[in-house]
matplotlib code that plots the C-alpha trace (Angstrom):
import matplotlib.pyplot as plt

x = [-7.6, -4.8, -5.3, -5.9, -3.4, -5.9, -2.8, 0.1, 1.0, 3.4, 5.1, 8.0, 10.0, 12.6, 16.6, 15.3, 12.3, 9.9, 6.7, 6.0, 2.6, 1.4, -1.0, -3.1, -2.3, -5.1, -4.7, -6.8, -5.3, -2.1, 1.1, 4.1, 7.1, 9.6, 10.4, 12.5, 12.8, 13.8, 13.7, 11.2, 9.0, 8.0, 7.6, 6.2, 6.8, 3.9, 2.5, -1.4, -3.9, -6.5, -9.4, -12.1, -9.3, -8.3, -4.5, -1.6, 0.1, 2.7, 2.2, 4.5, 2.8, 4.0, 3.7, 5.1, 6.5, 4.3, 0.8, 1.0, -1.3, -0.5, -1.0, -0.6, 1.5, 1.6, 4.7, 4.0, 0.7, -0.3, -3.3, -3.9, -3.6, 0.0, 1.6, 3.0, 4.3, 6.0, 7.2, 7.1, 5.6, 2.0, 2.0, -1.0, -2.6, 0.3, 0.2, -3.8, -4.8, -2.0, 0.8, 1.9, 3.5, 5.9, 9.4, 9.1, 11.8, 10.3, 7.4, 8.1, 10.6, 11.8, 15.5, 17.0, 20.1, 22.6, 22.0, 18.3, 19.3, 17.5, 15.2, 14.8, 11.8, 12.7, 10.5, 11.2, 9.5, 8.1, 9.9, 10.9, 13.1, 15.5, 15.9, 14.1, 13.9, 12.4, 14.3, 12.8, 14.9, 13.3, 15.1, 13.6, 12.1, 10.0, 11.2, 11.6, 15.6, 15.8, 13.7, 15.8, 14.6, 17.5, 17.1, 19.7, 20.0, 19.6, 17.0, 15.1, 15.5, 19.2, 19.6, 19.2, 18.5, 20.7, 20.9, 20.6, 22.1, 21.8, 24.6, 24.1, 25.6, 23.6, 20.9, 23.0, 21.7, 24.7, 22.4, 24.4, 23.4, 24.4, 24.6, 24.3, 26.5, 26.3, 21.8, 21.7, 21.1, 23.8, 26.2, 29.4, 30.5, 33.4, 34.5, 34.2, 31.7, 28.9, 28.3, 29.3, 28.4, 27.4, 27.4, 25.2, 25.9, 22.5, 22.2, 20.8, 23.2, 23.5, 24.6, 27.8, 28.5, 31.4, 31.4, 33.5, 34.5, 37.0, 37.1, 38.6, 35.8, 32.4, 30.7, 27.7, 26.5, 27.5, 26.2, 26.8, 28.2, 28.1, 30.1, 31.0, 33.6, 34.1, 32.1, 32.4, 30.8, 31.3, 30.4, 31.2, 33.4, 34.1, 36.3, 34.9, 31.1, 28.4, 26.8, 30.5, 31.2, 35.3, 35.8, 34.7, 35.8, 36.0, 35.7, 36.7, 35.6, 36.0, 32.3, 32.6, 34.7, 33.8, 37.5, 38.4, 40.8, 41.0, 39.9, 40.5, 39.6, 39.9, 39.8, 38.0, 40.6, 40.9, 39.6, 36.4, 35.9, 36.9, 34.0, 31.7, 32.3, 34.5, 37.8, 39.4, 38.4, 34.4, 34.5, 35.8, 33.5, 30.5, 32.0, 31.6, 33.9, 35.4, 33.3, 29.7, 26.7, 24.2]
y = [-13.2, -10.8, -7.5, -4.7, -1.4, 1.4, 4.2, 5.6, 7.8, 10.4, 12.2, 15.4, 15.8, 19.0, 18.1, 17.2, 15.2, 17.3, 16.3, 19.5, 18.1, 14.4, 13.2, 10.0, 9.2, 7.5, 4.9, 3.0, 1.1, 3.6, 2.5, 4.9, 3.6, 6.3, 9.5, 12.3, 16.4, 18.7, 22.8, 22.5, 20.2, 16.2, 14.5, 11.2, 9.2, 6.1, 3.9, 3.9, 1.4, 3.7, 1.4, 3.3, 4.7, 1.7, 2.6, 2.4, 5.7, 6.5, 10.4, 12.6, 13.5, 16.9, 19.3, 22.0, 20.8, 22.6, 21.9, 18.5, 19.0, 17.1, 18.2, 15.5, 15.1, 12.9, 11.0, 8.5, 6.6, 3.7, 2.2, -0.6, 1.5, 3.2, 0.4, -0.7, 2.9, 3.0, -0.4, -2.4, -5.4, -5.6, -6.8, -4.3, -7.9, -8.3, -5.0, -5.2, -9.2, -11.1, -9.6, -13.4, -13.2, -10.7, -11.9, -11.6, -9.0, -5.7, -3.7, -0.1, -0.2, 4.1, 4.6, 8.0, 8.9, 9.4, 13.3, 13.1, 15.2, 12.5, 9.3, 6.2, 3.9, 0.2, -2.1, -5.5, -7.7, -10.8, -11.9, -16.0, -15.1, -12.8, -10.6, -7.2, -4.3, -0.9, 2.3, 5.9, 8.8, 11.8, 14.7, 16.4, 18.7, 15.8, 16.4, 12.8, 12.8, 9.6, 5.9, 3.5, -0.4, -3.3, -6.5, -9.1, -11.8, -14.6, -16.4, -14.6, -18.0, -17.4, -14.1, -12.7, -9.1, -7.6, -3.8, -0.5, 3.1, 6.2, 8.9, 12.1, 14.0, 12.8, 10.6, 7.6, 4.2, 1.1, -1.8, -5.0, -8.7, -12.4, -14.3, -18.2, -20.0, -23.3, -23.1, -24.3, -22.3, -24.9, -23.0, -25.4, -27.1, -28.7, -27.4, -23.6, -21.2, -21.8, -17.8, -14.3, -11.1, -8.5, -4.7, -2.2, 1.7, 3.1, 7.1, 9.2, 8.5, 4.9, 1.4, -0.1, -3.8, -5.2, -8.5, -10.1, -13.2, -15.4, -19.2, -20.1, -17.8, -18.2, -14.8, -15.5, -12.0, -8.2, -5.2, -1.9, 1.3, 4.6, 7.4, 10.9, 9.6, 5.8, 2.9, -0.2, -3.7, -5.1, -8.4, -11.9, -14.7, -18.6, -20.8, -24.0, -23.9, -21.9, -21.6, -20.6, -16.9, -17.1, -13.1, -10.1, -8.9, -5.5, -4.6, -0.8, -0.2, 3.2, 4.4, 5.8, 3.0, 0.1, -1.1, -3.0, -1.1, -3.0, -6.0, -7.5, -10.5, -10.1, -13.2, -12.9, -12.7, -15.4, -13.1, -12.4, -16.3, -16.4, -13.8, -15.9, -19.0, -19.0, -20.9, -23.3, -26.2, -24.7, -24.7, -28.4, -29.7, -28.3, -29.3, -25.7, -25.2, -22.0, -20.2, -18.1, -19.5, -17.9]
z = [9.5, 9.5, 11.0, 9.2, 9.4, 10.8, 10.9, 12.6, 14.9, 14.7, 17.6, 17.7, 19.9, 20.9, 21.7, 25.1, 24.1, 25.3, 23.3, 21.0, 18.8, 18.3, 15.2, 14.2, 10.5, 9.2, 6.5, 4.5, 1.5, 2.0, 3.9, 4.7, 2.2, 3.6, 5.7, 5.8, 7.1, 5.3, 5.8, 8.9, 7.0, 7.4, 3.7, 4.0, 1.4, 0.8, -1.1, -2.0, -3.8, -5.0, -5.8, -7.2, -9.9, -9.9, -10.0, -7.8, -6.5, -4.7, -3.1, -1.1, 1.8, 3.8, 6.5, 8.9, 11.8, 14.0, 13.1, 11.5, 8.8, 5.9, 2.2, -0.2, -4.1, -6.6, -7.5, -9.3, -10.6, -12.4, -14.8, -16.3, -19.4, -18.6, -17.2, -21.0, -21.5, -17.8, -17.4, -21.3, -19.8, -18.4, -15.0, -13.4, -12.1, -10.5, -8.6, -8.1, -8.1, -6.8, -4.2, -4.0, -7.6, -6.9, -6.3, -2.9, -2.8, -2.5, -4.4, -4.4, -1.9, -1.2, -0.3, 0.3, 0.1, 3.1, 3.1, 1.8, -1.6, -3.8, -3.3, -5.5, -5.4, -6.6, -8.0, -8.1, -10.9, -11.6, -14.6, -14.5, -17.5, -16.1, -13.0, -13.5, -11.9, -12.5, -10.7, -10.1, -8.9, -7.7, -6.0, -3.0, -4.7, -6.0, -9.0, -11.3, -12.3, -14.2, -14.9, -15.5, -16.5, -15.4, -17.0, -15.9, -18.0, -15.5, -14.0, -11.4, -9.2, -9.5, -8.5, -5.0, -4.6, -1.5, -1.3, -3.2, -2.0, -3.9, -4.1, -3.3, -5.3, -8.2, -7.6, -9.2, -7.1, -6.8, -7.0, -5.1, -5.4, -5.6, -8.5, -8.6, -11.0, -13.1, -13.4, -9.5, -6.0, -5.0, -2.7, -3.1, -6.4, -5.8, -3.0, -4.5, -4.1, -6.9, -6.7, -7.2, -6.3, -9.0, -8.8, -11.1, -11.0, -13.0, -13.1, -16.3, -18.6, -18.7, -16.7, -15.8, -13.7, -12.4, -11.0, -7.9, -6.1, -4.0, -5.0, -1.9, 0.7, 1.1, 1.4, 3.0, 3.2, 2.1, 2.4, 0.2, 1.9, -0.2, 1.0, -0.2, -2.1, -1.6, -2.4, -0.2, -0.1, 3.8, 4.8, 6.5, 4.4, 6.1, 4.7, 4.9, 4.4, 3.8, 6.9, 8.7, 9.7, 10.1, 10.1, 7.9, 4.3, 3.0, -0.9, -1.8, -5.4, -7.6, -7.3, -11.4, -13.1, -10.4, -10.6, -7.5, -5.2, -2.1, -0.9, 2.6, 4.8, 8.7, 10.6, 14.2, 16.7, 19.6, 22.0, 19.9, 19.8, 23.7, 24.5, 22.1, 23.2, 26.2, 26.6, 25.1, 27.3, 27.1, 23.7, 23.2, 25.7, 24.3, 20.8, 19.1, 16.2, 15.9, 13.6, 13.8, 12.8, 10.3]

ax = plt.figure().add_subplot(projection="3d")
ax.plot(x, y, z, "-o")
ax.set_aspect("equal")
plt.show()
């Protein structure tokens, strides 16, 4: 009962967004994963369920800018007979038969990197066992740069996937995510966070993790900035309860060794919590606390 993608429909515009050509994309078991321009061209980046191969492919798609006629690559494909040798655990039914038993964090998701110079498509597995992932860096040239397999060793239940980036000046992809503690998704033991946050550099020659977090804070959420030459995680922290925003935190890590730098926790100021929730009186009268809710 749920409708069908048919397509999409691509427009480009000049610097004053004057319409210069428009195109139907037609799909059919296809869906676009990721975009980016580079030298004059559009590369579309999707995902495709080939049925009659009876494979799953991801192509690069691409064309001028001026005619929007696409020409289409392929990055990556697999069989029911090559998934052993790409991924060491057969899980093609998963892919073909049954969506529902992925983790339900992404299957092929595509990230570029902030400049575009490389691209890394992230597949999350189903693996009860331990949290598993499978990473493939590509350059723009659509050239592969490195496969890497991560195997955490904790249960997939008790690991949430957050965010990957990819550094340009390498292709290496920071993987960020949150750890539960103690075999329970239990926020709070004992009036201390039941949780950490993890952080895995992967590039070509190997993998590194560093692990961080405040007994005292509850970082509900973080988020994983690469820059040219920093590597920040950014998020909000309460100090009571889970479900409390009291201000922001900022983590500044070395982006080769992973050794903390800097960490700091902002409070939000009065007159933040004044524009929120108005004054004092307001706020006591509608019995709000003094914190932002998830």
């Amino acid at each position: 009962m749920i409708p069908k993608l048919k397509g999409y429909y691509i427009q480009h515009f000049d610097a004053k967004l004057k319409l210069i050509k428009e195109v139907e994309y037609e799909v059919d078991n296809n869906f676009i994963q990721n975009a980016f321009i580079k030298d004059g061209q559009l590369h579309i980046i999707e995902f495709d369920h080939d049925k009659k191969a009876d494979k799953i492919v991801f192509n690069v798609v691409s064309s001028n800018l001026k005619d929007l006629k696409f020409s289409k690559k392929e990055l990556l494909s697999f069989s029911e007979d090559n998934m052993q040798k790409y991924f060491g655990i057969g899980i093609f039914p998963i892919f073909i038969n049954n969506f529902s038993q992925m983790d339900g964090n992404h299957m092929g998701e595509v990230i570029m990197s902030k400049n575009n110079a490389f691209f890394a498509i992230n597949f999350d597995f189903n693996n009860k066992d331990k949290e598993t992932h499978k990473i493939f860096v590509f350059n723009t040239n659509f050239e592969s740069v490195y496969d890497k397999l991560i195997e955490k060793d904790i249960k997939d239940k008790l690991f949430e996937y957050n965010s990957i980036d990819v550094d340009d000046k390498d292709g290496t992809v920071y993987f960020l995510g949150k750890a539960f503690e103690n075999n329970s998704r239990k926020s709070k033991k004992k009036g201390e966070a039941n949780y950490h946050f993890e952080l895995l550099k992967v590039n070509a020659n190997g993998q590194k993790t560093t692990a961080f977090k405040k007994a005292d804070k509850f970082i509900s959420s973080m988020e994983l900035i690469k820059t040219e030459d920093r590597l920040s995680c950014v998020g909000f922290y309460g100090v009571k309860d889970q479900g409390d925003y009291n201000g922001v935190c900022l983590f500044n890590l070395n982006p080769d060794t992973l050794a903390m730098e800097t960490e700091k926790f902002t409070p939000f100021s009065d007159e933040f919590m004044t524009d929120k929730y108005g004054n004092k009186e307001n706020r006591k009268k509608e019995n709000r606390k003094r914190v932002l809710k998830i």
